[in-house]
C-alpha positions as CSV (number, residue, x, y, z in Angstrom):
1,X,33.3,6.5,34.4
2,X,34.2,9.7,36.1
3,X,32.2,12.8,34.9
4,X,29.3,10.1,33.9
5,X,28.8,8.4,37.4
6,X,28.7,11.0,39.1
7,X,26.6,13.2,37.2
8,X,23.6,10.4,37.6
9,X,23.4,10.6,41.3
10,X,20.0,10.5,42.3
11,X,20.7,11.9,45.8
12,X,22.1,15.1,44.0
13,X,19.7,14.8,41.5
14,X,16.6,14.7,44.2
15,X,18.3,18.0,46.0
16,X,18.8,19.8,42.6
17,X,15.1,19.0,42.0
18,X,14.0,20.0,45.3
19,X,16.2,23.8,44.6
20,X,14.0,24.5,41.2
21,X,10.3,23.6,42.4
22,X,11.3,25.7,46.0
23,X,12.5,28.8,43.5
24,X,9.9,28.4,41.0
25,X,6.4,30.9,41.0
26,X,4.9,31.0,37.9
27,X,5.3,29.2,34.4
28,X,8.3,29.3,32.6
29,X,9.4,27.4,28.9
30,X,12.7,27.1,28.5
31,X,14.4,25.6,25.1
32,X,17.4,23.2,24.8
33,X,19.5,23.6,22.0
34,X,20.7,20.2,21.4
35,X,19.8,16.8,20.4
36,X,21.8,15.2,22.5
37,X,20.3,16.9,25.3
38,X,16.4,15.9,24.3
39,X,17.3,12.5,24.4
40,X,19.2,12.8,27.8
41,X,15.7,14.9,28.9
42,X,13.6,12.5,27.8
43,X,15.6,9.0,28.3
44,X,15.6,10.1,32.4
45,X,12.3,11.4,32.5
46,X,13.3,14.7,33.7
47,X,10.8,16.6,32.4
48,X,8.2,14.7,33.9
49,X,10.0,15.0,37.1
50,X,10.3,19.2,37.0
51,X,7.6,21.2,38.4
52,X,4.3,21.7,36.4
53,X,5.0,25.2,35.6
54,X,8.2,24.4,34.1
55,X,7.9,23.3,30.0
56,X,11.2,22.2,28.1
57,X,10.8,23.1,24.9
58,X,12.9,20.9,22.4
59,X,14.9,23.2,19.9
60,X,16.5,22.7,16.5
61,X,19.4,20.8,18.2
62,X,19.9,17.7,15.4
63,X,22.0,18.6,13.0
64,X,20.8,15.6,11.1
65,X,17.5,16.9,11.8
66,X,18.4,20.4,10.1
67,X,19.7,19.6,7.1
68,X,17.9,21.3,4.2
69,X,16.0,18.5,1.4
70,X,17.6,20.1,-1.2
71,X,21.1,19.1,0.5
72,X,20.1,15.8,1.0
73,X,18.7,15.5,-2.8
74,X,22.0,16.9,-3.8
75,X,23.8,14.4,-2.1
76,X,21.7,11.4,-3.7
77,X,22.4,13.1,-7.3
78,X,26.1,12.9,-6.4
79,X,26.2,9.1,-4.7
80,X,24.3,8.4,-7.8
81,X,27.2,8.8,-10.3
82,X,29.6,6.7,-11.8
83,X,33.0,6.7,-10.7
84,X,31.8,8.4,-7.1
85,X,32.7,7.1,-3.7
86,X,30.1,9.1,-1.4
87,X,31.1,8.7,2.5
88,X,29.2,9.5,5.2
89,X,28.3,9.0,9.0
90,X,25.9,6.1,9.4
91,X,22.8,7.8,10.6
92,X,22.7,10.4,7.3
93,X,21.9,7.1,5.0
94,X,18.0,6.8,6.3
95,X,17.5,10.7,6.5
96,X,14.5,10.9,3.5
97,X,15.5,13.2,0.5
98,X,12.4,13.6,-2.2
99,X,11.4,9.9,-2.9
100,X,14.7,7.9,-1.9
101,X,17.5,7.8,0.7
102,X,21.2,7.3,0.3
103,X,20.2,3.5,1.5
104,X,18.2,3.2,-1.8
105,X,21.3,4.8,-3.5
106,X,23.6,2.0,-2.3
107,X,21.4,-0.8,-3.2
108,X,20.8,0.8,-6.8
109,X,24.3,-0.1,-7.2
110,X,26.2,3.1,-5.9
111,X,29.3,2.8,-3.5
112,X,28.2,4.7,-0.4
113,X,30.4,3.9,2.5
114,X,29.8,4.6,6.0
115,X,33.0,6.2,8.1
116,X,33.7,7.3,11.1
117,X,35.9,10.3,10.4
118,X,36.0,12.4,7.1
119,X,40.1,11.3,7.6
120,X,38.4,8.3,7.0
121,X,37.1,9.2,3.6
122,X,40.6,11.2,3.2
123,X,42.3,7.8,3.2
124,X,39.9,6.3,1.1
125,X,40.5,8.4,-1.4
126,X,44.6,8.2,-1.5
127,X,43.1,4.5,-2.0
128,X,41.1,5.2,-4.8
129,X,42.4,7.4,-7.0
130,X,40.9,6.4,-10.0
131,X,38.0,7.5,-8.2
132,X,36.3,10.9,-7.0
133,X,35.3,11.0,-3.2
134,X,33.2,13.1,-1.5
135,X,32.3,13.0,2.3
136,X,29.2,14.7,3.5
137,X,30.1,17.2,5.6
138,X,27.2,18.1,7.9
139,X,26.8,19.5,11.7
140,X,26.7,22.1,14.0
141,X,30.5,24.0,15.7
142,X,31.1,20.7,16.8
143,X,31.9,18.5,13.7
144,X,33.0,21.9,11.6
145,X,36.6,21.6,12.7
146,X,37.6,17.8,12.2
147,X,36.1,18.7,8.6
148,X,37.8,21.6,8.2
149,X,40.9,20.0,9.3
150,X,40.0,17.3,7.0
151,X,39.8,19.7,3.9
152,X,43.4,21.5,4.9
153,X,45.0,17.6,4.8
154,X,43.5,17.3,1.4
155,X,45.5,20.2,-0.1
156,X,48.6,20.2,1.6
157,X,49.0,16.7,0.6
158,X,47.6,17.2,-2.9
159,X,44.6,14.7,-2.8
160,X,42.7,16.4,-5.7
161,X,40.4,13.5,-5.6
162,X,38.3,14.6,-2.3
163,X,35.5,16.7,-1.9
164,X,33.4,17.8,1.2
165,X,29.6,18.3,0.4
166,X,28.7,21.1,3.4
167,X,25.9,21.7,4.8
168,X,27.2,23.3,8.8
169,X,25.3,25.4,10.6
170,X,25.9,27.9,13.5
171,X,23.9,27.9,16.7
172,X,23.7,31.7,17.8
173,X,21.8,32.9,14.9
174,X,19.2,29.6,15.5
175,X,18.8,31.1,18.7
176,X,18.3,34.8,17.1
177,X,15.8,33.2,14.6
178,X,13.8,31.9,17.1
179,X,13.9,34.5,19.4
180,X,12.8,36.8,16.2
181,X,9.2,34.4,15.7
182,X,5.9,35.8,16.2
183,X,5.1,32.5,17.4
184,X,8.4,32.4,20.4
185,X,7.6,31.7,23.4
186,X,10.9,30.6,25.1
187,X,11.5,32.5,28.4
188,X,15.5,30.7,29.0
189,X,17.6,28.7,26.8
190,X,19.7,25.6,27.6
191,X,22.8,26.3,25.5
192,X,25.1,23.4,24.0
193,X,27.9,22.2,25.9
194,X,30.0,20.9,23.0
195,X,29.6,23.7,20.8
196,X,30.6,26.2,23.3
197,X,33.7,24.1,24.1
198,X,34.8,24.5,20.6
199,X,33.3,28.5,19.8
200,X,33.2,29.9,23.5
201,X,30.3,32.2,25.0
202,X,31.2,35.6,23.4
203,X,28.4,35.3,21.0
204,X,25.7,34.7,23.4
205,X,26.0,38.1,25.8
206,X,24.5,39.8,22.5
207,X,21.5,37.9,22.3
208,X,20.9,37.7,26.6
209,X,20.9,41.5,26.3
210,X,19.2,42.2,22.9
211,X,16.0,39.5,23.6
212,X,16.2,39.7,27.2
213,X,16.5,36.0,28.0
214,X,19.1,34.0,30.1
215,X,21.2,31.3,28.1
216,X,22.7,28.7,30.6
217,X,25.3,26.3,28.7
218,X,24.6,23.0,30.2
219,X,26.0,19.6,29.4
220,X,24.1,16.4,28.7
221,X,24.3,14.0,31.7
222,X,20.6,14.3,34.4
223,X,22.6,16.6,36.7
224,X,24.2,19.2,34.1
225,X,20.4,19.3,32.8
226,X,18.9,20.0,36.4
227,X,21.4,22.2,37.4
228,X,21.1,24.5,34.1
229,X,17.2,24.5,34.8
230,X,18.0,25.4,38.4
231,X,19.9,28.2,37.5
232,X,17.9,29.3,34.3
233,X,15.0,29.3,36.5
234,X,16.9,31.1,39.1
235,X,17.7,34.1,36.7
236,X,14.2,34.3,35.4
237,X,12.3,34.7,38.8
238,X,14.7,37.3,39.8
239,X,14.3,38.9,36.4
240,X,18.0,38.7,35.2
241,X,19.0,38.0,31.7
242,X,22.6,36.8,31.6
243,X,25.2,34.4,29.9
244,X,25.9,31.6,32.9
245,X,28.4,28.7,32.4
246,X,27.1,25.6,34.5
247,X,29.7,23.2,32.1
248,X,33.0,24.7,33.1
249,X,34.5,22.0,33.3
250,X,34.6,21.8,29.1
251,X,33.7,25.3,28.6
252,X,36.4,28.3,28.6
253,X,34.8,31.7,27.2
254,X,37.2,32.0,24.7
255,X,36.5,28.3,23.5
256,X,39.1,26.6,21.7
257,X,41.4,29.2,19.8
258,X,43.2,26.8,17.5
259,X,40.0,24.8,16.2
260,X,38.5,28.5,15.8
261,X,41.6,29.3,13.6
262,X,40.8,26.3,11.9
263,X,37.4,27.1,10.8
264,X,38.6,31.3,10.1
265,X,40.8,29.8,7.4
266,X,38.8,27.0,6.0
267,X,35.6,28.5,6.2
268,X,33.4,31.6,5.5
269,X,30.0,32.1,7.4
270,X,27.2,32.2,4.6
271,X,23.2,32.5,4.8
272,X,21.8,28.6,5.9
273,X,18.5,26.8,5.2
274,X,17.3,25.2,8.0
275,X,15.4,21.7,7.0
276,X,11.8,22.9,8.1
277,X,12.7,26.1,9.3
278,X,14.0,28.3,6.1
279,X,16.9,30.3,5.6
280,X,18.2,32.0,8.5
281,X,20.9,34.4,7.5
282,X,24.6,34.0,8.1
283,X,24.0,30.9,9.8
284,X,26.3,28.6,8.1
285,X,29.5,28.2,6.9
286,X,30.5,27.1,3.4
287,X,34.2,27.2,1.5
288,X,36.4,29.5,1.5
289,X,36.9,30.9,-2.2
290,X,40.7,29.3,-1.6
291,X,39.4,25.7,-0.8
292,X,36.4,26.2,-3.6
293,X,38.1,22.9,-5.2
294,X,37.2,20.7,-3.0
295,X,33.6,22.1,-2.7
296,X,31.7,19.0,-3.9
297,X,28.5,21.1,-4.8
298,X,30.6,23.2,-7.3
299,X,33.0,20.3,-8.8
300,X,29.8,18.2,-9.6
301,X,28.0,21.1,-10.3
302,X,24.8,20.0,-8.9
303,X,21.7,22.5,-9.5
304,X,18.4,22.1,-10.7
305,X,17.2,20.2,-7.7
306,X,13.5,20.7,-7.3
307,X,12.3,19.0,-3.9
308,X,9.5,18.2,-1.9
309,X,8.5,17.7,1.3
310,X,6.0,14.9,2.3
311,X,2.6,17.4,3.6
312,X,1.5,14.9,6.7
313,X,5.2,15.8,8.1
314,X,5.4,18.4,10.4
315,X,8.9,18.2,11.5
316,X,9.8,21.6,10.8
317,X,6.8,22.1,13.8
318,X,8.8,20.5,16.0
319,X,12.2,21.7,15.4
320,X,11.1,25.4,16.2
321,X,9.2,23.9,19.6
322,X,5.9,24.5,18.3
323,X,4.9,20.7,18.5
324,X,5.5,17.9,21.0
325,X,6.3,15.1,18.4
326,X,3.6,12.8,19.6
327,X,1.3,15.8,18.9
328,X,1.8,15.3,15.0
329,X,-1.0,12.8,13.5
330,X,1.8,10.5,11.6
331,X,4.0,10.1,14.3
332,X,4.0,6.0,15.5
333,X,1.7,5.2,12.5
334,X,3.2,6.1,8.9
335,X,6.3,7.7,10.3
336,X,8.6,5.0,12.5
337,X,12.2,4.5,12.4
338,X,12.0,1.9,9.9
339,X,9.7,4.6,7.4
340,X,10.7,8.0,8.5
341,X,8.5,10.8,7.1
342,X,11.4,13.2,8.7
343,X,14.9,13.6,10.0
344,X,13.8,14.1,13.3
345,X,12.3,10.2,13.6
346,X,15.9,8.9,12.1
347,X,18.6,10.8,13.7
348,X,20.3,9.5,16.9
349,X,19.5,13.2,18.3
350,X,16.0,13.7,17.0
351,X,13.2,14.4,19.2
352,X,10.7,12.3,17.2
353,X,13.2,9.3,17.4
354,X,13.2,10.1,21.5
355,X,9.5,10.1,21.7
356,X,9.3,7.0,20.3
357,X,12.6,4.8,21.6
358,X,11.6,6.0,25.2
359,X,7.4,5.2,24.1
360,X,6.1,9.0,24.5
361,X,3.5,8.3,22.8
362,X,1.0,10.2,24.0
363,X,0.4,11.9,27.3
364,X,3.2,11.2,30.1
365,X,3.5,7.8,30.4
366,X,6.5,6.9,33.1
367,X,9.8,6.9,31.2
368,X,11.3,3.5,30.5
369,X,14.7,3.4,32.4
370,X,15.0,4.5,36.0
371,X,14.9,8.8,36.5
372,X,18.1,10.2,38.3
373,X,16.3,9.9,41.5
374,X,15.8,6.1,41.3
């Protein structure tokens, strides 16, 4: 349990705690951009435990949560037809397109499978070759490579029957996006350990410089958190705006060169639409014109899609931190788990689905499981 242990000490935890209300004056909101990191926030209770002046602002982390309607309504058109094995991680099958989910789809008689790996869906198709497979390809700089990787297999070894339906997305022009809003008010950003382990830090110096804010790249156990507040908050009081690594221990600057190469050749950034957000120029990466064969949207030709998002869902609210999930008048009531109104109430990472496994339902009730400082 090394690096997990260890990083829930509520001794350290307390001193950490003690560091950031002794340094802080005045308010501050600072944004994390990851899922993973809300529910890590939330689960420990450590925003109720920060200073009042502090506000963590939860950003658009999910990349469940993020993925455009239309995506998800072009993926149900394509799980829909005969002949098609659609593959996909588990927690994409309740997301809600425009009147149905890919759960619907399966019990409407089509053959969605949940994997574990697009190599997964790879090997299913060798299996099936009678058969046209297409694995939905979704996520942030994280899950790009793996399905990038997955996509190079396909062709060297001539599976012709494999497709990747993509919808990834990049998290320095998010941040850009945001920063851009009339409505911003994020003074620091909590930047995503596992995407910098893949891409690095040398987008972010850009941004710290151009928008004035500090972007601290944090993990997601209590102390990682704590300590990028600590130093976020830090930078802020002494009015500094720089790039600070508190996850060195996963994070080099340069990132990971050969998963980088990976995505260079697979890959080419595009414009994005952000589920609830819009588009958000080059923020996305889509097929290379090389690899345009095994683009699922263009070998099923899917277009056409009109969709529609329900009104009492303000999701897109609370992916750009403009609204504490248990601020929006569905959430708990027509929107659950079981009868999501949004991604962000079905997604392992989404805030929504936070607020209401860890019962923030309202106010700032004490969290469920013990905070870091017992």
């Amino acid at each position: 349990m090394k690096y997990i242990e260890e990083f829930q000490d509520p001794a350290l935890a307390r001193g950490l705690l003690d560091q950031i209300h002794a340094t802080v004056t005045r308010p501050w909101a600072l944004m994390e951009v990851c899922g993973g990191q809300t529910h890590s926030i939330i689960r420990h209770g450590i925003d109720q435990l920060l200073p009042d002046q502090i506000e963590l602002i939860h950003g658009p982390g999910c990349p469940v949560c993020v993925t455009p309607l239309e995506v998800i309504d072009k993926a149900l058109e394509i799980a829909s037809r005969p002949g098609v094995i659609f593959c996909s991680f588990g927690d994409m099958l309740r997301v809600p397109g425009t009147g149905r989910d890919l759960f619907q789809v399966r019990s409407e008689g089509g053959d969605v499978r949940v994997v574990y790996s697009p190599l997964d869906a790879l090997r299913i198709a060798q299996e099936n070759p009678q058969s046209e497979v297409v694995f939905f390809g979704i996520g942030f700089e994280t899950t790009a490579p793996p399905n990038a990787m997955t996509v190079h297999q396909a062709k060297r070894l001539g599976i012709r029957n494999f497709s990747l339906l993509v919808s990834h997305v990049r998290v320095p022009p998010a941040i850009e996006a945001i920063m851009g809003s009339p409505d911003c008010r994020v003074d620091a950003f909590l930047a995503a350990g596992h995407v910098c382990s893949v891409m690095g830090t040398e987008e972010y110096p850009e941004l710290t410089d151009r928008f004035r804010v500090p972007i601290v790249v944090t993990g997601f156990e209590p102390l990682d958190i704590l300590e990028g507040v600590r130093r976020a908050v830090t930078q802020l009081e002494r009015g500094e705006h720089t790039v600070d690594n508190a996850y060195a221990r996963a994070v080099r600057p340069e990132g990971n060169p050969a998963a980088k190469a990976m995505l260079a050749d697979i890959f080419e950034v595009t414009d994005r639409s952000w589920r609830g957000i819009g588009v958000i120029p080059r923020s996305g990466w889509r097929l290379a014109e090389r690899y345009r064969e095994f683009d699922a949207e263009h070998r099923f030709s899917v277009e056409g899609i009109t969709t529609l998002e329900p009104a009492e869902c303000r999701s897109g609210e609370v992916l750009q931190g403009l609204l504490k999930p248990h601020e929006c008048e569905a959430f708990g009531t027509t929107c659950t788990p079981r009868n999501p109104l949004g991604a962000t109430m079905v997604s392992s990472e989404g805030a929504c689905a936070a607020y209401y496994l860890y019962r923030r339902l309202g106010g700032t009730p004490a969290p469920v499981e013990a905070s870091p400082v017992g």
